[in-house]
C-alpha positions in Angstrom: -115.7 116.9 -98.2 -116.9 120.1 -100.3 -115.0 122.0 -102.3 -115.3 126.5 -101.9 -117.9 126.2 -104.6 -120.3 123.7 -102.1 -119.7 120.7 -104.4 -119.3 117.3 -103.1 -115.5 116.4 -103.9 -114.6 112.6 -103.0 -111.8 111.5 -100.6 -108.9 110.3 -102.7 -107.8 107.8 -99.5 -110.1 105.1 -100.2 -109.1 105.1 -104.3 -105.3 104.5 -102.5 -106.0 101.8 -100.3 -107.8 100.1 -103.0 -104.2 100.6 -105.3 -101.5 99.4 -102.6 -99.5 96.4 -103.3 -98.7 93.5 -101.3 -95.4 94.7 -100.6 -97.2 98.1 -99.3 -99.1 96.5 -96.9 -96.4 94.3 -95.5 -98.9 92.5 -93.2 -98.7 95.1 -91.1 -102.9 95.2 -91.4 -104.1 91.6 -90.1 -107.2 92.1 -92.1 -105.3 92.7 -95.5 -102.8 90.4 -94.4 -105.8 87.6 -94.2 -107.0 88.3 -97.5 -104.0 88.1 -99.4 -103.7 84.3 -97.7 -107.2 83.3 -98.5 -106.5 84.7 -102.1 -103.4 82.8 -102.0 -104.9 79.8 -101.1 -107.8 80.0 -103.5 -105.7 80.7 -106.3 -103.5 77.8 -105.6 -107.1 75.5 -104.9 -107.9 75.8 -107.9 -104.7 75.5 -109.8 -104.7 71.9 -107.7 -108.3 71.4 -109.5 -107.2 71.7 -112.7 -104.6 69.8 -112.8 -106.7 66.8 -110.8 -109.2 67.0 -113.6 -106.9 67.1 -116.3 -105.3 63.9 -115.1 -108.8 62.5 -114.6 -110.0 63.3 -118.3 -106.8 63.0 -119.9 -106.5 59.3 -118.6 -110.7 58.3 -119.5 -110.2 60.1 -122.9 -107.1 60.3 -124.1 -104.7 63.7 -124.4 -106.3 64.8 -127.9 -109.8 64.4 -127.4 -109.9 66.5 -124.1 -110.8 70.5 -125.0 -110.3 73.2 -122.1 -113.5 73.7 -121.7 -113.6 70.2 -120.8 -111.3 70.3 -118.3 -112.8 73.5 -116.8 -116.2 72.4 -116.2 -114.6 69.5 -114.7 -112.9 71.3 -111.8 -116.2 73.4 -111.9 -114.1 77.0 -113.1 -114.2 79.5 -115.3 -112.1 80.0 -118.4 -110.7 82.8 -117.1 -109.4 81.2 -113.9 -108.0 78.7 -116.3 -105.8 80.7 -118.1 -104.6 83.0 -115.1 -102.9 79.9 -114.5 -102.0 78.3 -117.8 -101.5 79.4 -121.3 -102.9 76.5 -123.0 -103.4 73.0 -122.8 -99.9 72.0 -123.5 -98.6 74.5 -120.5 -100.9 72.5 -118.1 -99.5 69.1 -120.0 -95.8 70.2 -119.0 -96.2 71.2 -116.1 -98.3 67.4 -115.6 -94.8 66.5 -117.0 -92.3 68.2 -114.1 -94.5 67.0 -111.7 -93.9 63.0 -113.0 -90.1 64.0 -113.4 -90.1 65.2 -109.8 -90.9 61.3 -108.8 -88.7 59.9 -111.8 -85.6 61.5 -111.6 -84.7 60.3 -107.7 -85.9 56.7 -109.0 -82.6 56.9 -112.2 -80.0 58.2 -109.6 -80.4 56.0 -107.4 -78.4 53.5 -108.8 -75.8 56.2 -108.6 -75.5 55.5 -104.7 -75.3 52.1 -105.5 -72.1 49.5 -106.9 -73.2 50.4 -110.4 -71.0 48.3 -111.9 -72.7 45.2 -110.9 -75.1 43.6 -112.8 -77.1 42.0 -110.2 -78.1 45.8 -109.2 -78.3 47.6 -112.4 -81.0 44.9 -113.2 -82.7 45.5 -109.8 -82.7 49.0 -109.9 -84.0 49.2 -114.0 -87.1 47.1 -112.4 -87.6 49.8 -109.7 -87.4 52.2 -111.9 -90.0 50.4 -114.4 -92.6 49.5 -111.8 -92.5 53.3 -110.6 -93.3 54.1 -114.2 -96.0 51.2 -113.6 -97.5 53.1 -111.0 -97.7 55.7 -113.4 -99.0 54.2 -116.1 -102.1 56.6 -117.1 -100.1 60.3 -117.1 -97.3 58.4 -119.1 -99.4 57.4 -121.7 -101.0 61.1 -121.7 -97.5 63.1 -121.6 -96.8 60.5 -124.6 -99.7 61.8 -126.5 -99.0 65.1 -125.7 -95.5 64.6 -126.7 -96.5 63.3 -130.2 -99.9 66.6 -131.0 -97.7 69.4 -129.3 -95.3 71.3 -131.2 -92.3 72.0 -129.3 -93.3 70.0 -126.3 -90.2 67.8 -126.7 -88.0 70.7 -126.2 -89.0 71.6 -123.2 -88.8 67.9 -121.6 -84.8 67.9 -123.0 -83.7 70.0 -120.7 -84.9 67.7 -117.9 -82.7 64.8 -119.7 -79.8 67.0 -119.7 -80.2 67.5 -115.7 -80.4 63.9 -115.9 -77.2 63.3 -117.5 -75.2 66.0 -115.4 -76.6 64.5 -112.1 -75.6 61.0 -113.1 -72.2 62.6 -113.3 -71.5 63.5 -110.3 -71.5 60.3 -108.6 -70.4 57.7 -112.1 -67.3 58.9 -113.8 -68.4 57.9 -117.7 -71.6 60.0 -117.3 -69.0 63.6 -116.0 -69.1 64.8 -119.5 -68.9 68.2 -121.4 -71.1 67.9 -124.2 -69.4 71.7 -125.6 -65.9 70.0 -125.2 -65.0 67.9 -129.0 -63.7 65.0 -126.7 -66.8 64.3 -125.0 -69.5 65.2 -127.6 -69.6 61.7 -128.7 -70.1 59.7 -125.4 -72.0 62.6 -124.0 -74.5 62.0 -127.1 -74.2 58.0 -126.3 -74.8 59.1 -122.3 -78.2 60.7 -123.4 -79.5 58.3 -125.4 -79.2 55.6 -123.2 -80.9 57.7 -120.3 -83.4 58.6 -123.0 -84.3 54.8 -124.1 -84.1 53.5 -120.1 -87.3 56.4 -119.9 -89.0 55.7 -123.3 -88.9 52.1 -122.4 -90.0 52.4 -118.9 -92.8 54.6 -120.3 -94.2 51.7 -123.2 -94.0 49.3 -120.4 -96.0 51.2 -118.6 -98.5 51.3 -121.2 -98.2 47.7 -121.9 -96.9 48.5 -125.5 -94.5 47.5 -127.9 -91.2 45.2 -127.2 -90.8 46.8 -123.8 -93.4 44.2 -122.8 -90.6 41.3 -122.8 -89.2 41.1 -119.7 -85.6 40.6 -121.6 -85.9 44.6 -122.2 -84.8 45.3 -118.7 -81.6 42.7 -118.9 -80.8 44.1 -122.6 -81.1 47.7 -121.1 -78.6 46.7 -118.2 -76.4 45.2 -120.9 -76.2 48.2 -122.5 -75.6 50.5 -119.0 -73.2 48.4 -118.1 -71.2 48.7 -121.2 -71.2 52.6 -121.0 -70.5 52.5 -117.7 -67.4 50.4 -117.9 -66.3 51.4 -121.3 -66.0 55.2 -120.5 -65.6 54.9 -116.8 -61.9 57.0 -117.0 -61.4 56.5 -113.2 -62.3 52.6 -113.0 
């Protein structure tokens, strides 16, 4: 296109197909449509990479000793694709941690479709739950490390605990509690902790370490469930 004075003016259309959104193409060009999946999937390939290698190095090596640039040249990317997915090492160490809590948390509440006041199952169901964490073993001992070098890490796994608690609740009567009501701060604070040391527990088992090695941890722990349980169960 030329302008009256015979110079060569450039078409604006190409500058606003190269500016449209997704939502502005709306898949209604199969081309563009195409791309945005393969981009998709790409973006999410190597997301999957970087997590695989983390767990790979993390587990060889140990949480601290493990750099980015580690991890990166392990899933064979670039920084920069690193971070267009994760902020830091500590973001990629949570989100490690949702992924374990997304096989955890079904393994506590199941004893919530079960006659929890039994002892024969409580025990049975604290050895599930500690031979899943078995399984486990390596990314428990990293998210422990990670636990102990990141500041603020542990206050972003509390809120999964607190799901924990409220879930519990639904199905046992001494874990329905309203930690804001004055009434319930106390055994909601007891309710927490023992979900918190049945999962710390679990977790140093898993690593072989500490007491949690005795296998009269798991009948102690049921002792203790058991005594929450029917202590506070206010419709038993």
């Amino acid at each position: 296109m030329y302008h009256r004075s015979g110079q060569l003016m450039r078409s604006r259309r190409p500058m606003r197909r190269a500016c449209m959104n997704d939502e502005e193409t709306d898949g209604s060009d199969p081309r563009m449509a195409g791309l945005l999946a393969f981009n998709q999937q790409r973006k999410q390939d190597s997301r999957e990479k970087l997590l695989a290698a983390s767990v790979r190095l993390f587990c060889k090596h140990g949480y601290g000793a493990v750099s980015i640039d580690d991890i990166t040249a392990e899933a064979a990317v670039s920084r920069i694709t690193f971070y267009r997915h994760f902020t830091g090492k500590a973001a990629l160490a949570l989100e490690l941690f949702q992924q374990a809590a997304a096989d955890g948390a079904p393994r506590m509440l199941a004893i919530a479709t079960r006659d929890y006041r039994d002892r024969a199952t409580v025990v049975e169901w604290l050895r599930e739950f500690f031979e899943g964490d078995r399984v486990l073993g390596g990314i428990l001992r990293v998210l422990a490390q990670a636990n102990v070098e990141e500041a603020g890490f542990t206050q972003q796994v509390q809120p999964y605990l607190y799901q924990l608690v409220g879930s519990l609740g639904r199905k046992i009567p001494a874990f329905d509690l309203e930690p804001a009501l004055p009434a319930d701060q106390k055994r909601w604070v007891k309710a927490w902790l023992l979900v918190y040391t049945i999962m710390d527990q679990s977790n140093h088992a898993a690593s072989d370490a500490g007491v949690a090695r005795n296998p009269m941890m798991i009948e102690v722990l049921a002792d203790n469930f058991l005594d929450f349980v029917l202590t506070n169960d206010r419709h038993g």
